[in-house]
N, C-alpha and C positions, 0 to 999 in steps of 0.2 A: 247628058244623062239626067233622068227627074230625079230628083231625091223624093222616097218612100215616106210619106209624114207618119212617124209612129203615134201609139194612145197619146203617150204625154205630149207631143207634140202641138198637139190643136187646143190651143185658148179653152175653148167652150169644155173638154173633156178636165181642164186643170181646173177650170173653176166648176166642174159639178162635183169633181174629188176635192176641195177646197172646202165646200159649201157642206160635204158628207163628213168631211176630218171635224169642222166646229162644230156640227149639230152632233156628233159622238160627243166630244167635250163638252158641252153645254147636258148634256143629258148622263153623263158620271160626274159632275158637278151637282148635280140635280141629287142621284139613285142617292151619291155621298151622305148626302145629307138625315136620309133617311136607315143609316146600317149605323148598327151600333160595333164601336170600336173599343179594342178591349187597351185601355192607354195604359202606360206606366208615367208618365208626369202628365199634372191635369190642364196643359197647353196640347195638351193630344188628340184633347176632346173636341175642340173649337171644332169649328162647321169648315171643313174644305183646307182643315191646316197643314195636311202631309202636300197636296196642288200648291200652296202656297210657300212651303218649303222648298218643295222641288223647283220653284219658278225665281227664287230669290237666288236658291243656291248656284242655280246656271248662270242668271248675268251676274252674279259674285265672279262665278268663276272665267267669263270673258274678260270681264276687268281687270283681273287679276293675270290673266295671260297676257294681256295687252301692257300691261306694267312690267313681265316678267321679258316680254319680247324683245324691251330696251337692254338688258343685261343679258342675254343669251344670244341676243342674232350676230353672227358674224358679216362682216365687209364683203363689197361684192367682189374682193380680188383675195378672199381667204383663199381660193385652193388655187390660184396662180401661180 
């Protein structure tokens, strides 16, 4: 039996959805720059600082699961 190759399936359609996902990022890194933000501390003002926030705070937060997964995982005979 063939297997049906779906949209995501074909290289070429993942890399035009690829090449569409950075060209939106690259262009609200851009608009960003240009919209004025109403801050309450003046680290709020910088150029692209909430992107840069959101981007530290993620791999904070890998690291810090990947640390946490030493004290939390159980053995592979726990429910034996």
């Amino acid at each position: 039996m063939k297997k049906e190759l779906k949209t995501f399936d074909d290289p070429k359609n993942v890399k035009i959805l690829l090449r569409i996902f950075y060209a939106s990022l690259v262009v609200l890194l851009i608009v960003d720059l240009f919209i004025h933000k109403h801050a309450d501390f003046p680290w709020e003002d910088a150029p692209n600082f909430f992107a840069a926030y959101g981007f530290v705070s993620c791999v904070l937060l890998i690291f810090i699961a990947k640390i946490l997964r030493r004290f939390i995982k159980k053995d592979e005979t726990y429910y034996d």
